[in-house]
C-alpha positions in Angstrom: -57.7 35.9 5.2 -55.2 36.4 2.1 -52.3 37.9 2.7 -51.0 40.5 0.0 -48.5 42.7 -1.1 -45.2 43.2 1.2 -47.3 40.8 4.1 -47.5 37.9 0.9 -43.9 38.9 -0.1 -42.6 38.3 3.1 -44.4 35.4 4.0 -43.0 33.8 0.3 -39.9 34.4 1.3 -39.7 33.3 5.0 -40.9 29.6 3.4 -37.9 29.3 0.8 -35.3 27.1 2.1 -32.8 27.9 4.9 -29.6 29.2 3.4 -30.8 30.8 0.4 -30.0 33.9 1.3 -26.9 35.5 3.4 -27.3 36.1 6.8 -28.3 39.5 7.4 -30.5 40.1 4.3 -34.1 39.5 5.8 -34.2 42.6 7.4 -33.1 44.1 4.7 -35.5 42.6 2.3 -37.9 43.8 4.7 -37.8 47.4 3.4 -36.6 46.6 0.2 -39.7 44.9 -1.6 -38.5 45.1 -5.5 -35.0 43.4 -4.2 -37.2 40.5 -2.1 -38.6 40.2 -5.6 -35.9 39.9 -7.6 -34.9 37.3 -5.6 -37.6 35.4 -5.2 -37.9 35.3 -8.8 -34.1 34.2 -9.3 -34.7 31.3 -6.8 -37.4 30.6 -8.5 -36.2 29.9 -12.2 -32.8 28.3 -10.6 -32.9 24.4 -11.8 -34.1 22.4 -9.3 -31.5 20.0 -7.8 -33.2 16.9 -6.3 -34.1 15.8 -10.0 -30.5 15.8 -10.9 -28.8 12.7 -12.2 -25.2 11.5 -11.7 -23.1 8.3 -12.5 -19.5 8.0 -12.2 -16.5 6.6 -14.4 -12.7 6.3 -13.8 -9.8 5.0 -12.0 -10.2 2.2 -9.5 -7.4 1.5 -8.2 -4.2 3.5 -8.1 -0.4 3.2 -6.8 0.1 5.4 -3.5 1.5 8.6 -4.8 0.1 8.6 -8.3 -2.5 10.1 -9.8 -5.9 8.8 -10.3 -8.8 10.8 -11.6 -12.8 10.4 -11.1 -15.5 11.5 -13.7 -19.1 12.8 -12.5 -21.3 13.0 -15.3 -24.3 15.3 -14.2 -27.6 15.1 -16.1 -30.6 17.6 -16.1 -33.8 16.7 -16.9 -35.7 19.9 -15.7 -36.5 22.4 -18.3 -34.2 25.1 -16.7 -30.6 25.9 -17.5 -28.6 24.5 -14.3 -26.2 27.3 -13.4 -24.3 26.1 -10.2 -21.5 25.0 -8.4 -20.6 21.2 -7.5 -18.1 19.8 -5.0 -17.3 16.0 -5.3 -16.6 15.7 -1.5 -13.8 13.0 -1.0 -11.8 12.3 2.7 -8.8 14.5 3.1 -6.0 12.3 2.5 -7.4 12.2 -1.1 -5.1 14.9 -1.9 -1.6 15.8 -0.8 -2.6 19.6 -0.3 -5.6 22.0 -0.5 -4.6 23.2 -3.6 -5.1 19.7 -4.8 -8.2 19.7 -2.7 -9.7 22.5 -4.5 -10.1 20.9 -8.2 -12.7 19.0 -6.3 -15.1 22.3 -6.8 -16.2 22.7 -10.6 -18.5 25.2 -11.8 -21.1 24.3 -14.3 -23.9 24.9 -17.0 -25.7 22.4 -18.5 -28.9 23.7 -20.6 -32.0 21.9 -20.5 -32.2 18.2 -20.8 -28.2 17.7 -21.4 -25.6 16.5 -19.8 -22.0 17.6 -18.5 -19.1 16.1 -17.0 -16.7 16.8 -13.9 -13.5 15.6 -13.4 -11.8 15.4 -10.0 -7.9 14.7 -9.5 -6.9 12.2 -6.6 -3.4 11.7 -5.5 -4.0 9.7 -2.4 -1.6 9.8 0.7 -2.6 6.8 2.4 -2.9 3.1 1.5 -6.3 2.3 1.4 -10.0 2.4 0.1 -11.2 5.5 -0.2 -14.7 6.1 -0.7 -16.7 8.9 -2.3 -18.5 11.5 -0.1 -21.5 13.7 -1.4 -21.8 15.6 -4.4 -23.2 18.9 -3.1 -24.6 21.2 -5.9 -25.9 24.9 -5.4 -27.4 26.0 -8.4 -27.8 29.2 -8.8 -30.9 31.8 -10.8 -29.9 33.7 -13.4 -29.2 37.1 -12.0 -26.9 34.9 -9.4 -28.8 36.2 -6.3 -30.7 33.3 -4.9 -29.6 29.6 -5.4 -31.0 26.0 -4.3 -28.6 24.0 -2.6 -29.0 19.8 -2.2 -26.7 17.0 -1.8 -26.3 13.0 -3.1 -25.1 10.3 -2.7 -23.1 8.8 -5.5 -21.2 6.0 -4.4 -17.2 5.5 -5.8 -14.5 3.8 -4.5 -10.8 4.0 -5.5 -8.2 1.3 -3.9 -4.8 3.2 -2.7 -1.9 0.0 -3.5 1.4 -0.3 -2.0 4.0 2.1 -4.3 6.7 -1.0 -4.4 9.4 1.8 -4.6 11.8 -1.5 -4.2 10.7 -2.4 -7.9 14.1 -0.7 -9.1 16.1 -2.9 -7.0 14.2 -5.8 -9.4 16.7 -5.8 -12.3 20.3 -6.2 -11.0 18.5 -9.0 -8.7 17.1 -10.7 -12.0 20.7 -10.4 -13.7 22.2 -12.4 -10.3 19.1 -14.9 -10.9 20.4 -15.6 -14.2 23.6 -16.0 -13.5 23.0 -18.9 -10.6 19.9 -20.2 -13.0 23.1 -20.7 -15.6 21.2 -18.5 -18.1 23.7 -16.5 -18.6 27.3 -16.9 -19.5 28.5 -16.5 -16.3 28.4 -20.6 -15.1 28.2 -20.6 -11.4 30.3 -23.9 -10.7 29.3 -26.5 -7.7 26.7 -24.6 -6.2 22.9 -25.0 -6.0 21.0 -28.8 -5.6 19.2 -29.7 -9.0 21.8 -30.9 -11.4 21.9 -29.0 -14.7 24.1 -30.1 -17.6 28.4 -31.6 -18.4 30.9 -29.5 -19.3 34.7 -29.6 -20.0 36.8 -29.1 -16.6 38.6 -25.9 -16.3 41.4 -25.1 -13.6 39.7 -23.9 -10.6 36.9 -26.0 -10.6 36.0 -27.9 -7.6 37.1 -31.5 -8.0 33.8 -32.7 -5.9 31.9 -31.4 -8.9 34.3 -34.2 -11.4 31.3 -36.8 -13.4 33.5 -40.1 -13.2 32.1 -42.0 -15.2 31.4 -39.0 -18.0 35.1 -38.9 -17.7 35.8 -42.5 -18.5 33.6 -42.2 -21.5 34.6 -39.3 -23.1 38.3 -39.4 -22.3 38.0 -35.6 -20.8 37.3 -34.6 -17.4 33.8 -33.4 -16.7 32.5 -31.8 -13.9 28.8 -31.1 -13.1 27.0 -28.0 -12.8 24.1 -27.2 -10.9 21.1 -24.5 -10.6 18.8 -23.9 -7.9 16.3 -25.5 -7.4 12.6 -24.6 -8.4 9.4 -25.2 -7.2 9.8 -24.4 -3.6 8.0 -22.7 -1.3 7.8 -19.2 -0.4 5.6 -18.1 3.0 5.4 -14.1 3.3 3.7 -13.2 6.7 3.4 -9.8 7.6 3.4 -9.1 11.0 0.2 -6.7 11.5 0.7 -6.1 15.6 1.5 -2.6 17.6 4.8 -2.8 16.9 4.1 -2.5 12.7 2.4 0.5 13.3 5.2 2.9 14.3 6.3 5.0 12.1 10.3 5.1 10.3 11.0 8.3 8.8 7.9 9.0 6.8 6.3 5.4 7.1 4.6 3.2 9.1 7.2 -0.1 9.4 4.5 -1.7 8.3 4.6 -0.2 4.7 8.1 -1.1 4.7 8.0 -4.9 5.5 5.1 -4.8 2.6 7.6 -3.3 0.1 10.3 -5.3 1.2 7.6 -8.1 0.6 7.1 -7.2 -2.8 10.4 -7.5 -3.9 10.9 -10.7 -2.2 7.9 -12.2 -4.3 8.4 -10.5 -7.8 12.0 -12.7 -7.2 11.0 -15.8 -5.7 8.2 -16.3 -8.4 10.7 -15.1 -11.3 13.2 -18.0 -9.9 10.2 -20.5 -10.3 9.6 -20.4 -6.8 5.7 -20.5 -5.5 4.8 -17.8 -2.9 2.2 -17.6 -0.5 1.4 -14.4 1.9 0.0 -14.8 4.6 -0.8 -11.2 7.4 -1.6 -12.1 11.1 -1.7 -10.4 14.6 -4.2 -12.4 16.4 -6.1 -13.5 13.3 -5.5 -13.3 10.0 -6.0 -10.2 8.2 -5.2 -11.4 4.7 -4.3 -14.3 3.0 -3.0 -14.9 -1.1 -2.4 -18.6 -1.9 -2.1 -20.4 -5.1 -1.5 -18.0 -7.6 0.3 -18.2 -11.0 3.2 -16.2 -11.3 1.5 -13.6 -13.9 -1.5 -13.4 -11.1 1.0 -13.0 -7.9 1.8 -9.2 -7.9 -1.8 -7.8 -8.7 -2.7 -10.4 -6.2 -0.4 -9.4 -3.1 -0.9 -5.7 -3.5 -4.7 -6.0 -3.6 -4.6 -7.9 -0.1 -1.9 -5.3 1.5 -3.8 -2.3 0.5 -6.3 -2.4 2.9 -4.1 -3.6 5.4 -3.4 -1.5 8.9 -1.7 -2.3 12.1 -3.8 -3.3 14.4 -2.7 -1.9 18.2 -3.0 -5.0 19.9 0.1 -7.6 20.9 0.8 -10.3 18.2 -0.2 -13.5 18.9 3.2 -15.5 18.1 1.7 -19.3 19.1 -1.6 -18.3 16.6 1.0 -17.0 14.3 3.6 -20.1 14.3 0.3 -22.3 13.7 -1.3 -20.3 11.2 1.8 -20.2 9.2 2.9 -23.9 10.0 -1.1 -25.0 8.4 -0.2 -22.5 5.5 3.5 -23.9 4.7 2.3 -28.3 5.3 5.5 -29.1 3.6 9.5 -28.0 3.7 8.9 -23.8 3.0 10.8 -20.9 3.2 9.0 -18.5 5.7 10.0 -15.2 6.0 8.6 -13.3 9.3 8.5 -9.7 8.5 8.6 -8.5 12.5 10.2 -6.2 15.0 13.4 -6.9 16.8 12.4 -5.7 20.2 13.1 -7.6 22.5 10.3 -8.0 24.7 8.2 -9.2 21.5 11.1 -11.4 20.2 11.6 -12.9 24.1 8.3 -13.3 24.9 6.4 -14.1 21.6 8.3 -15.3 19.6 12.1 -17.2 20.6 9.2 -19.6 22.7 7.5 -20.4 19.3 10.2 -20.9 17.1 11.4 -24.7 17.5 8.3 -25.1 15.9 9.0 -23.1 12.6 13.2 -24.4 12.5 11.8 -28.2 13.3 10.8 -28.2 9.3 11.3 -24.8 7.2 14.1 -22.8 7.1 13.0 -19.6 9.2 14.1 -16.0 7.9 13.5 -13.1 10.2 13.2 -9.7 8.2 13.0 -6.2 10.6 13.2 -2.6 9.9 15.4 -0.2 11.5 15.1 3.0 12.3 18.0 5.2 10.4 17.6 8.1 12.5 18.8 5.8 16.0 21.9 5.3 13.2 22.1 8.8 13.0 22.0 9.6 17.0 24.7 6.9 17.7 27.0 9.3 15.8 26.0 12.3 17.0 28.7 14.5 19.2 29.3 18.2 20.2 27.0 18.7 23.3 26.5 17.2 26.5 23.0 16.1 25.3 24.2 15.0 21.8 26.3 12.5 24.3 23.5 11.5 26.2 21.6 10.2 22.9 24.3 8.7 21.2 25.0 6.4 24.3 21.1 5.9 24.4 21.1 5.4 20.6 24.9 2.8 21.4 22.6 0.8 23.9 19.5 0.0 21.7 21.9 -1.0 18.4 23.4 -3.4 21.2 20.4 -4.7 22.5 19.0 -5.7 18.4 22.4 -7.1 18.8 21.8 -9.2 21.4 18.0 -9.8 19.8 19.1 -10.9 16.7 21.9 -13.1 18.0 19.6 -15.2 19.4 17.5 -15.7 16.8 20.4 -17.3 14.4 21.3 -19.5 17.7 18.2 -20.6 16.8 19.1 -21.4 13.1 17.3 -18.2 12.2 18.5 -15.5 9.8 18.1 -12.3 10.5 17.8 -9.4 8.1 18.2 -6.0 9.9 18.0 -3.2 7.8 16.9 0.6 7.0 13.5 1.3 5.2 15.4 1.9 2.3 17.8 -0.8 2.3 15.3 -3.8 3.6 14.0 -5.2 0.4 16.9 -5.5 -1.5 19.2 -6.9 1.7 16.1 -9.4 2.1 16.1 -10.5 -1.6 20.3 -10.5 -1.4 19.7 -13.4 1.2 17.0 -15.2 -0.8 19.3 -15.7 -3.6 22.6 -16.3 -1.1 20.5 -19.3 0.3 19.1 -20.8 -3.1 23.2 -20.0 -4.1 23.9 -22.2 -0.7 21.4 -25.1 -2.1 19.2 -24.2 1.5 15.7 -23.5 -0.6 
């Protein structure tokens, strides 16, 4: 038998959706029939929002710390005004705060058979791909007191690249280039290995550098000078173990070799040098080879964005042959690694006749300023206590690194901050030194 009046009213409204209305309001509804109407009708003429369409635009890649932004274009094809609100769920290190967070909620009203569009700021705190979540739209009935609520799946996906906050250090190290390349007028005299033009001698100069026999044509002394030579090789591997993944102030160690990396290879390529990188813990975890100097940089920061440390020990034999089939020929390699001993004694000092047999091996690390900071510390008994535990780990990267270089190694130990451009410093003292 047919049900009818409050029995059919109730019975309409026990089938509409869960969470159309509030908690609580059934009862009520149950002795308010015109209200259970009004609502009924209101969820009624809200737009449906399975039929909804969506497609996305914007950024796709954006430097940790910046801004990128994400469109949602929404089309409805019913024949109801959509009233509702939408949320363009992405993960939470999207944003740097919830403020941030919430422009990812935008209200909306697109009549009949148009279209609208969202926008939702990102500013991404982690390196990365982040991928879009749902879209969740509630669209609401015209008096506001019922709404239909559904969720999609439009998929988006925004690439988080390294900052290179070492790029400012770029310039004055271009301007020393110069000067050892003999672009400038600043003529760096008997240094480098590729011969570059004559010139007049001057007092000063060093007699080795004297051309006999332009000197017997010309009737003037003449002396040689030389520029560095180009067309080497530069092998960048990042070391993706445990030991990347603790944290230095407000980064990982491992962000800090990449940026150090950076630098290194916006250099090397700049001084005609070819660079190759090349990330490895027990397998490797990315790889850039062969690219043109214009393709490097877009290149390298592509392959470290998705890059994480992986808690696992480093493999140093897979490492010294991954890196020794990478580098077949005479190559600069620059290990981007800890200094702690255990790692250095055990993984790596074993492996390293291997690497110094052919290249010229440069170990980069990062330091942690605030073990700096503890040596100094005084005034209490336990300020005391961690400057002398502070005094005995400076000693023992000491004794670390000290070993390396009596294995021909050089070692670059440095703050986050001060990494890249002590590592680039070195690269231009050893083309100066005619060892690249």
């Amino acid at each position: 038998m047919a049900l009818t009046g409050r029995s059919a009213l109730l019975a309409a409204i026990g089938s509409l959706p869960v969470g159309v209305f509030a908690p609580g309001w059934t009862g009520m509804l149950a002795v308010n029939a015109p209200l259970a109407l009004a609502i009924l009708c209101d969820y009624a003429c809200a737009a449906p929002v399975r039929k909804l369409q969506f497609t996305r635009s914007g950024d796709t890649s954006v430097r940790l710390g910046d801004a990128a932004t994400v469109s949602l274009t929404v089309t409805n094809p019913s024949n109801r005004r959509l009233r509702a609100q939408l949320r363009d769920a992405w993960p939470p290190s999207s944003w740097s705060s919830e403020a941030e967070q919430a422009a990812s909620r935008h209200p909306l009203t697109i009549p009949a058979g148009e279209r609208s569009r969202a926008t939702t700021p990102l500013r991404p705190q982690r390196r990365g791909d982040r991928q879009a979540d749902r879209v969740t739209v509630r669209s609401y009935g015209p008096l506001g007191l019922a709404a239909r609520q559904g969720s999609h799946r439009v998929p988006w996906s925004v690439r988080v690249l390294p900052p290179f906050t070492s790029r400012k250090h770029l310039p004055s190290r271009l301007a020393r280039l110069r000067e050892l390349d003999g672009r400038t007028s600043v003529l760096t005299r008997g240094e480098g290995t590729e011969f570059d033009s004559l010139r007049e001698y001057v007092p000063g100069d060093d007699t080795r550098s004297i051309d006999w026999r332009a000197t017997a044509r010309n009737n003037n002394v003449a002396v040689r000078t030389w520029r560095p030579e180009r067309d080497r090789h530069v092998l960048i591997v990042l070391d993706t173990g445990r030991t990347a993944a603790g944290r230095v102030g407000d980064i990982p160690r491992l962000d800090a070799a990449m940026d150090a990396g950076l630098l290194l290879a916006a250099l090397a390529s700049r001084a005609g040098d070819r660079v190759d990188l090349l990330a490895y813990d027990r397998r490797v975890r990315a790889r850039v080879q062969g690219r043109a100097a214009g393709e490097l940089l877009p290149a390298l920061v592509n392959a470290m964005a998705p890059l994480e440390a992986s808690l696992i020990e480093t493999d140093a034999r897979g490492l010294s042959a991954a890196a020794l089939t990478h580098a077949p020929r005479r190559s600069l390699i620059v290990l981007l690694t800890s200094l702690d001993t255990a790692a250095v004694e055990e993984g790596l000092l074993p492996v390293l006749p291997q690497l110094t047999q052919r290249h010229t091996v440069l170990v980069a690390a990062v330091a942690d300023p605030y073990i700096k900071h503890m040596a100094a510390a005084r005034g209490d008994v336990e300020a005391v206590y961690a400057s002398a535990a502070a005094a005995q780990t400076q000693d023992q990267r000491r004794r670390t690194a000290d070993k390396l270089r009596h294995h021909g190694v050089t070692v670059v130990d440095a703050t986050p901050d001060e990494l890249a451009p002590a590592l680039a410093d070195v690269y231009l003292d050893l083309k100066a030194a005619g060892r690249l």
